[in-house]
C-alpha positions in Angstrom: 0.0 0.0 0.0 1.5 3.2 -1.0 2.6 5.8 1.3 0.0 8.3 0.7 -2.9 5.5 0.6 -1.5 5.0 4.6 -1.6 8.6 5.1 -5.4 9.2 3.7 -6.4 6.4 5.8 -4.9 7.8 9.0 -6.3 11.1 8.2 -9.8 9.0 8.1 -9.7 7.7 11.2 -7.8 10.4 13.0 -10.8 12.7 12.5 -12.7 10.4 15.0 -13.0 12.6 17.9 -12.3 9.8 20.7 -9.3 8.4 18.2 -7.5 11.2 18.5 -8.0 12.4 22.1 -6.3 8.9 22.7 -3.5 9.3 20.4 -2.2 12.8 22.0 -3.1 11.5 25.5 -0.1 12.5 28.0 2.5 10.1 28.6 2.2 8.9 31.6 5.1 7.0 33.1 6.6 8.1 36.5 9.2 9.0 34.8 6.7 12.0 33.8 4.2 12.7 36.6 6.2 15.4 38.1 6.0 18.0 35.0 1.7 17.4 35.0 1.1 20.0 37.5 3.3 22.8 35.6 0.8 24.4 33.7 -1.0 25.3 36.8 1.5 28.0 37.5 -0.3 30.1 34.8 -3.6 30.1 36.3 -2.8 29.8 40.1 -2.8 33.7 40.7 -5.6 36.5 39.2 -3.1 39.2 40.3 0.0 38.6 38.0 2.0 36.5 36.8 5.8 36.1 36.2 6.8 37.8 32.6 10.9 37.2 32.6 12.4 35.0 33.0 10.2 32.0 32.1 10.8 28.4 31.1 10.5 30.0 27.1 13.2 32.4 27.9 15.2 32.1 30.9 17.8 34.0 32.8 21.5 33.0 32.7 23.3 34.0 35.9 26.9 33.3 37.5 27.3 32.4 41.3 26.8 35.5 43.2 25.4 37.2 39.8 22.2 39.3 39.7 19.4 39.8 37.2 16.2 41.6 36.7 12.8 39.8 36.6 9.7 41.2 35.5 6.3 40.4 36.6 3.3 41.5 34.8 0.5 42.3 36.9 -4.1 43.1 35.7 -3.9 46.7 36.8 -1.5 50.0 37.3 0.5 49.4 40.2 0.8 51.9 43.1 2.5 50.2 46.0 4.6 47.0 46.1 5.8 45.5 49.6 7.1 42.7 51.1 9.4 40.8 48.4 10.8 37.2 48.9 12.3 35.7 45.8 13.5 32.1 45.8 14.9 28.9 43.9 14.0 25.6 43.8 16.1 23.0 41.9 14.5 22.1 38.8 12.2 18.3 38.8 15.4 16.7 40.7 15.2 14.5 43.3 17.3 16.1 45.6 16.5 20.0 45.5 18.7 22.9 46.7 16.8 25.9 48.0 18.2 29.5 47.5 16.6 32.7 48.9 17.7 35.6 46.5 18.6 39.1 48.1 16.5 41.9 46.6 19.0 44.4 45.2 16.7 47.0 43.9 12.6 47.2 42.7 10.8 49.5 40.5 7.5 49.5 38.8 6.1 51.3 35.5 2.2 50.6 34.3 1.2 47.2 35.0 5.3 45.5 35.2 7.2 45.3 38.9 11.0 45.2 37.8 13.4 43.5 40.8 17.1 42.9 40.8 17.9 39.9 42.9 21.4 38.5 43.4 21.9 34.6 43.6 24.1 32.8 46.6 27.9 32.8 45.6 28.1 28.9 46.7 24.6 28.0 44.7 25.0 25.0 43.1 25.6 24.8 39.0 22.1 23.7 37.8 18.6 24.7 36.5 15.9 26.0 38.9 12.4 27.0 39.0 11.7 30.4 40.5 9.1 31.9 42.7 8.5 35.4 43.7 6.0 36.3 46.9 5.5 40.0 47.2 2.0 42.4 48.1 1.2 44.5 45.0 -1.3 47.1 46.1 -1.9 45.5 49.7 -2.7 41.8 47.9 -0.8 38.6 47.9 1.4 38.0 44.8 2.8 34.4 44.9 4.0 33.5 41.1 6.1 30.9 39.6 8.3 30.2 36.3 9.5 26.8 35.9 13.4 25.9 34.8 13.5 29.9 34.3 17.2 31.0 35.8 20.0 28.8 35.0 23.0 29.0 37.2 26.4 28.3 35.3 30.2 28.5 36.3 31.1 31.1 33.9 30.5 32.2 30.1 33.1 30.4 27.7 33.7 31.0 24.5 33.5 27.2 23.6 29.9 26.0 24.4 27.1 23.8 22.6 23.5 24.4 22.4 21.1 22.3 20.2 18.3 23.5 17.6 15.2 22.1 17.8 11.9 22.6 15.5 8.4 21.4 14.6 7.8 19.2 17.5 4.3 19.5 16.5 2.5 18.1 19.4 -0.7 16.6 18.3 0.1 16.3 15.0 -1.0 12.8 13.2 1.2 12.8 10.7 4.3 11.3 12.2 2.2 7.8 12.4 3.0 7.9 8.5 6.8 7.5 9.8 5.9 5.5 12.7 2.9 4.2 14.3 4.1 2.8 17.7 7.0 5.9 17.9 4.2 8.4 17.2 1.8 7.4 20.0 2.1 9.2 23.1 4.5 11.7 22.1 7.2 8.4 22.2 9.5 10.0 19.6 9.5 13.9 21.0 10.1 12.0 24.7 12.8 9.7 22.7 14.6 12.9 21.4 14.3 14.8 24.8 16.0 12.1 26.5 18.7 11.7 24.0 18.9 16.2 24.3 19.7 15.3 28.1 22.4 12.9 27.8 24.0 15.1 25.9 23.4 18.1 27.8 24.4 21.0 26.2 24.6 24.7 27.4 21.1 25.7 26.2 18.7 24.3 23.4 16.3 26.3 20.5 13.3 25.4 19.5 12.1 27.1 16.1 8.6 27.0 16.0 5.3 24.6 15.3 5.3 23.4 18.8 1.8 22.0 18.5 -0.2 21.3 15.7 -3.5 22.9 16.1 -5.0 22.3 12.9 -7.5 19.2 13.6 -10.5 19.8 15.6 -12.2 22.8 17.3 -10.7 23.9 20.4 -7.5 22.0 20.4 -5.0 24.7 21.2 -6.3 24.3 25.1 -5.1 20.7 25.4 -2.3 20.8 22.9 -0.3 24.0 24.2 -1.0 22.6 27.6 0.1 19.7 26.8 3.5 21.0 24.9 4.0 23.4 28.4 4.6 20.0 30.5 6.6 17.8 27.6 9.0 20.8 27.8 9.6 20.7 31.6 11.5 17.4 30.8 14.2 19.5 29.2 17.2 19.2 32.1 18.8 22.3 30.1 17.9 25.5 29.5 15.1 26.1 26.6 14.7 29.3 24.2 11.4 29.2 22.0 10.1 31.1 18.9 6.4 30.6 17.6 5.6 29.1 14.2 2.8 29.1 11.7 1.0 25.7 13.3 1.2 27.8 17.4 -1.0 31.1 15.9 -3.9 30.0 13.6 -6.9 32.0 14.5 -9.4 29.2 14.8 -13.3 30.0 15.3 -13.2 30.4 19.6 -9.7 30.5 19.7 -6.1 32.0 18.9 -3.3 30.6 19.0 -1.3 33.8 19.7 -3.1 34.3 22.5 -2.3 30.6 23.9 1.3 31.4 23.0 1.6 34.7 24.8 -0.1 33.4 28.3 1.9 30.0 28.2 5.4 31.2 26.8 5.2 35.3 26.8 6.6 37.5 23.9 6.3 36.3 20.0 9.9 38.3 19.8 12.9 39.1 22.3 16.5 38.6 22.1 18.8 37.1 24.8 22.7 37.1 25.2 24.6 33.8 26.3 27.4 35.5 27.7 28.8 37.8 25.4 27.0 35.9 22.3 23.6 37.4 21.2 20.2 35.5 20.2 17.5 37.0 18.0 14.0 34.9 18.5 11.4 36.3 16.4 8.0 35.6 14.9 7.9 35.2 11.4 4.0 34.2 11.5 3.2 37.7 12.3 0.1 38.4 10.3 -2.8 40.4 11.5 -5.4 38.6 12.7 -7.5 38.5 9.9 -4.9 36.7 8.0 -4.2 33.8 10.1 -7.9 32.4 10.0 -7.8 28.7 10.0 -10.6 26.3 9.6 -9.1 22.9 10.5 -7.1 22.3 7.1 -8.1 25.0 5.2 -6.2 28.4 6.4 -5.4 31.7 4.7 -1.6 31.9 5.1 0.8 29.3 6.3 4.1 31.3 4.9 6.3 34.0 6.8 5.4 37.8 7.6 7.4 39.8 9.2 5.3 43.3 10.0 7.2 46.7 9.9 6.4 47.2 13.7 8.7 43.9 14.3 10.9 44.7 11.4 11.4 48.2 13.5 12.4 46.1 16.4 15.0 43.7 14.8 16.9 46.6 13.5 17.2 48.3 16.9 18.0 45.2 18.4 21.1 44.6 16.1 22.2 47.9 16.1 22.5 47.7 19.9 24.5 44.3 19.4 26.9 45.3 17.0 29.8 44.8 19.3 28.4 40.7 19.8 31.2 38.3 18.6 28.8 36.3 17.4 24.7 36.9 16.2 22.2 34.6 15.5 19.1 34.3 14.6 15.9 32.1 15.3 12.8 32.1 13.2 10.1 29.5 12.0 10.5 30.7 8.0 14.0 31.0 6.5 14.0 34.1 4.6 15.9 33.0 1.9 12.7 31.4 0.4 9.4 33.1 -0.4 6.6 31.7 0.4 3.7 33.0 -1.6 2.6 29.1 -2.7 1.9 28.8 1.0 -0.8 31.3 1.0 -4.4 30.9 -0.5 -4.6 34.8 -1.1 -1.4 35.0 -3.1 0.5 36.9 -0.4 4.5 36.5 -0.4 6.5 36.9 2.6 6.1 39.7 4.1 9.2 42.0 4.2 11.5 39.0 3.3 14.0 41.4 1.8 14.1 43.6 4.8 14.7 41.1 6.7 17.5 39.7 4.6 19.4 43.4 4.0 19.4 43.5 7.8 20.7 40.2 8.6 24.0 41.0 6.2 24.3 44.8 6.8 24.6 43.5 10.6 26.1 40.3 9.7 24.3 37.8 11.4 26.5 34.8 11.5 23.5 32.1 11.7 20.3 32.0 11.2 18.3 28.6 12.3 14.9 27.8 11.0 12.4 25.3 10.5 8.9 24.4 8.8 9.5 22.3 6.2 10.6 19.3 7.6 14.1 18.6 6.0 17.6 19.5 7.0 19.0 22.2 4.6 22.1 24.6 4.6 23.2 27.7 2.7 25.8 30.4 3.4 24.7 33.3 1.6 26.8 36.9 2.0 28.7 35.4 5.1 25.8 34.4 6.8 24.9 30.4 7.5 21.5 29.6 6.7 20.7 26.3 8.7 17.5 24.1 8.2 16.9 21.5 10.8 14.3 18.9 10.3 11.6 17.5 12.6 11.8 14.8 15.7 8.2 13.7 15.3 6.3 14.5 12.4 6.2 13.6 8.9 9.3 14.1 6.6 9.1 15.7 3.1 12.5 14.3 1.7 13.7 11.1 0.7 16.9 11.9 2.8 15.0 12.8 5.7 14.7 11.8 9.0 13.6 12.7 12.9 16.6 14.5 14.6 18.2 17.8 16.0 20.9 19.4 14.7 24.0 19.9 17.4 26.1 23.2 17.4 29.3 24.1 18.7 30.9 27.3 19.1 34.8 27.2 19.6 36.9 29.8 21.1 34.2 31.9 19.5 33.9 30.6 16.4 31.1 28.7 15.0 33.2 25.0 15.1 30.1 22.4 13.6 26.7 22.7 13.0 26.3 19.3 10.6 26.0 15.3 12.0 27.0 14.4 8.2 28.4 16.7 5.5 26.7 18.5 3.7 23.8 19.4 5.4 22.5 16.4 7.8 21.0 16.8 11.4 21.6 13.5 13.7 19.3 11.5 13.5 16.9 10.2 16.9 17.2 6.9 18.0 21.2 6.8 17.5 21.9 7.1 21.2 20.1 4.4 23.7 20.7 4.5 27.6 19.6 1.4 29.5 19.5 1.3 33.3 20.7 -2.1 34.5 20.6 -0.9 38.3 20.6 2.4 40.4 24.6 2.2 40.0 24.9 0.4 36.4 23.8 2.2 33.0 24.6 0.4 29.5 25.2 3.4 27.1 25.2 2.3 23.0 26.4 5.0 20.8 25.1 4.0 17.0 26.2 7.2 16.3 29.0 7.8 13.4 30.9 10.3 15.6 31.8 9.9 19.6 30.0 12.0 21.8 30.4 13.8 25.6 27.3 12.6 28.1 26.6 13.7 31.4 24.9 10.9 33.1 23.2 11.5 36.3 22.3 8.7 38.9 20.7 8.8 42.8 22.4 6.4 44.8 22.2 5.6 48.3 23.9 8.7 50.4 28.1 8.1 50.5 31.4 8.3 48.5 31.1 7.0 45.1 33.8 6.3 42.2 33.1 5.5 38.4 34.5 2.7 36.4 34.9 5.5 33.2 34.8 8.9 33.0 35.0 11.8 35.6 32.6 12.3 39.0 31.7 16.3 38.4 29.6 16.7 40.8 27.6 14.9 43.8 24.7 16.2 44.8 23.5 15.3 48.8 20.7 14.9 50.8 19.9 13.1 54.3 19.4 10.0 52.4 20.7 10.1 48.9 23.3 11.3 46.6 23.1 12.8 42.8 26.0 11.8 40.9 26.9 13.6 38.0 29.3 11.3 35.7 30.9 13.1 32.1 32.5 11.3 29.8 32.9 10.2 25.7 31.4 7.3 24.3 33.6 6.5 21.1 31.5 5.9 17.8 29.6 2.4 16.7 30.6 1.6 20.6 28.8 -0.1 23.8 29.8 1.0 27.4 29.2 -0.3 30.7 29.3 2.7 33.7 29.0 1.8 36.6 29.4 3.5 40.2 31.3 1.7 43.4 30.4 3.0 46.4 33.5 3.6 48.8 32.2 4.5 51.7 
């Protein structure tokens, strides 16, 4: 049976309303249970809520560092009192609290603005944040999940991974695989493989759900997408694609966007290095009508009030050794076939004369579902297929593309010359015991792994690699293991406990 017989059929039977609330259904293993309750942070207070930084965008921050966060209240405010600001280690079994001292606060319109400095002896790690103040003599108690991340010190050699089109709830990964496609298996397959890996920070480059099946989806599906994400141990940067802001009848997907993950467009600096994540779905509202499969515009649109902003943002980052760029459309193709009204992409060409007047080093992109790169004027145009939907090439498959900056130069950004992302599924991690993991690298390149395990509390040593840190409680111990795994290779690590 041909390919696109399979695919009409699924389609078919998809569109059964109980079918598909089972297909999409959470995954449930214990593995999972503690990210459920995460979306409830958006909802728990009427007051405010916490604007920056957030689980979409979060703050990086030395030992005994400071930054500002913003939170984003319903009204003016006129009085703000009583502020206690404090970390919690990240969905770890063994969590580290921090109180943060309150530097400075000041508020404008509905934002409260506070500088808070972090511990000089808080542990490296990734930590949830929550902020309990009195805005106008009522209780503000707000939450961000994994939103500050607390590292050693900016290098100029670091690693972060690109990410796009996750597409939760889309069916059409079940034309790739049917089992893998269930549950969200091969986005929880390529998360877990993410976190072995663990690099400095990970992009994610729009079409984060699908939203394009049934009425009123975007509730359960960006909901849904909030709690997969809390599974990321690293850092996580988002930008919104065409599939996360169709205007459906009774609902819009910008809107879902903007309460669960905040602005369509901001920038952010690792260290010295500066990150552009913008919208490139930014149509008027009018414009991004959707009726399950039928929608106006499904191409890239850059509006001259965003277009306004990118230009100020680069001119204020000149001095960056290194820019890049994150966007669902590359701008290097037009994309008036992807419009029913015969629209191209809006201000393409502005975009593109600002990119190499500035020179922008990278720019990473999704949408279509294939792995393509292209250096035009100096700047690296970089493509990066899906990890769980359907693939549009006969070279394609799921993956994420890994990228490595060396003493401040852009080192590797391919798995396989001359364009290839790796591939999921290359990197498998079995737990024989608490103290015993079987690592299999299928992989045509070796790779570094930080592999964690909770052990009984006490002294441990590893068989390979290097102990970086242990992590303690009154009962238990995290231990942090690094080390390479040669290609095509199979390696047993196991701990000893000495005492």
């Amino acid at each position: 049976m041909s390919q696109r017989r399979v695919s009409f059929i699924l389609a078919a039977v998809l569109l059964i309303p109980g079918f598909t609330a089972g297909m999409t259904a959470s995954h449930t293993s214990s593995e999972t249970l503690a990210t459920f309750n995460a979306a409830t942070v958006l909802t728990d207070n009427l007051t405010g809520r916490l604007y920056y930084p957030r689980c979409s965008d979060p703050a990086f921050v030395v030992p005994g560092g400071s930054f500002t966060l913003q939170i984003r209240t319903t009204g003016d405010v006129h009085n703000v009192s009583e502020f206690s600001v404090e970390l919690a280690t990240a969905y770890e079994p063994i969590v580290d609290d921090y109180t943060l001292a309150v530097q400075s606060f000041n508020t404008s319109y509905y934002d409260v603005f506070v500088t808070v400095t972090v511990p000089s002896d808080a542990h490296i790690e990734l930590y949830n944040l929550t902020v309990r103040t009195m805005v106008d003599h009522t209780a503000l108690n707000v939450t961000q999940p994994r939103a500050v991340s607390i590292v050693s010190s900016f290098s100029d050699s670091f690693t972060f991974i690109h990410l796009s089109d996750i597409h939760v709830g889309d069916w059409r990964g079940l034309t790739r695989s049917i089992y893998r496609s269930l549950h969200n298996r091969a986005l929880l397959e390529c998360i877990k493989e993410v976190n072995m890996l663990h690099p400095d920070f990970v992009v994610i480059t729009g079409d984060l759900v699908f939203g394009q099946l049934y009425p009123h989806e975007y509730a359960r599906e960006y909901k849904e997408v909030y709690d997969l994400l809390q599974q990321f141990d690293v850092p996580t940067f988002l930008c919104p694609g065409n599939h996360d802001g169709y205007n459906k009848p009774g609902q819009d997907g910008k809107v879902f966007w903007e309460q669960y993950f905040g602005p369509d467009y901001y920038s952010f600096n690792y260290g010295p290095y500066h990150f552009l994540s913008l919208d490139s779905y930014d149509f008027p509202k009018a414009q991004r009508f959707c009726l399950s499969f039928i929608s106006f515009d499904w191409g890239g649109s850059i509006q001259t009030e965003q277009l306004q902003w990118i230009s100020n943002d680069l001119n204020a980052s000149d001095s960056a050794p290194l820019t890049f760029m994150l966007l669902h459309d590359n701008p290097l193709w037009d994309t008036t076939k992807e419009s029913l009204l015969g629209l191209p992409y809006k201000n393409r060409e502005a975009l593109l004369q600002l990119i190499h007047s500035h020179g922008v080093d990278m720019v990473l992109d999704g949408h279509v579902h294939w792995d393509n790169v292209t250096t035009a004027n100096g700047t690296i145009f970089v493509t990066t297929t899906t990890p769980s939907s359907s693939v549009d090439e006969r070279d394609c498959y799921w993956g994420y593309r890994v990228i490595r900056i060396v003493n401040g130069s852009i080192a590797s950004y391919n798995y396989k010359e001359p364009k290839y992302s790796t591939p999921t599924y290359k990197l498998k991690m079995r737990t024989l015991t608490a103290s015993a993991i079987l690592l299999n690298n299928r992989q045509i390149a070796p790779v570094s792994l930080l592999i964690r395990f909770l052990v009984p509390l006490g002294n441990y040593t590893a068989n390979i690699g290097k102990i970086v840190e242990i992590r303690s409680n009154a009962t238990a111990s995290e231990v942090y293991v690094q080390l390479i795994v040669p290609a095509s290779r199979i390696y047993l690590l196991r701990l000893r406990h000495t005492g």
